[in-house]
C-alpha positions in Angstrom: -0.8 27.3 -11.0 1.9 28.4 -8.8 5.2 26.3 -8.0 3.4 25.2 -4.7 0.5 24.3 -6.0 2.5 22.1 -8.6 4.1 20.4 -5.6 1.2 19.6 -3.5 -0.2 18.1 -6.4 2.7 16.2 -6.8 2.8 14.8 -3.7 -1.3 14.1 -3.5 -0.9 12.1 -6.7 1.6 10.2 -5.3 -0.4 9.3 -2.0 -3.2 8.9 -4.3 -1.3 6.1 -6.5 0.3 4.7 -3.6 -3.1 3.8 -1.8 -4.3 2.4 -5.0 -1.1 0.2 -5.7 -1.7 -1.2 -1.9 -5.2 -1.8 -2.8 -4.5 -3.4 -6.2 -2.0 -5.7 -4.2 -4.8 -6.6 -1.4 -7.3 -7.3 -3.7 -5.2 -9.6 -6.3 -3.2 -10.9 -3.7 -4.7 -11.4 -0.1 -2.4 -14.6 0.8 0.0 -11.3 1.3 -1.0 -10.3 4.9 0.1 -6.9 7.1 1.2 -9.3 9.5 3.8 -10.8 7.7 5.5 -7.1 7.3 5.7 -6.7 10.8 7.9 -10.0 11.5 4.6 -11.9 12.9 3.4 -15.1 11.6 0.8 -16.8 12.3 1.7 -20.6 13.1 -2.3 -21.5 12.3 -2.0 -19.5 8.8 -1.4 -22.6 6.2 0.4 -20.9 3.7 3.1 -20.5 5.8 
């Protein structure tokens, strides 16, 4: 495999584990909304 090769499968890996962190963190934690990333909060959500 070829430096370039190597480095694309770098970076897929990385996506890869990425996307599985974020759905690890849905899944164990969904009181922790998108929402509340982008500044927005709902004032009917109670566990604000």
């Amino acid at each position: 495999m070829d430096e370039d090769g190597l480095l694309a499968l770098g970076v897929f890996a990385s996506v890869v584990a990425c996307t599985i962190a974020i759905v690890i963190g849905a899944v164990v934690c969904p009181q922790t909304r998108p929402r509340r990333v982008s500044g927005y909060i709902d004032e009917d959500d109670p566990l604000v």
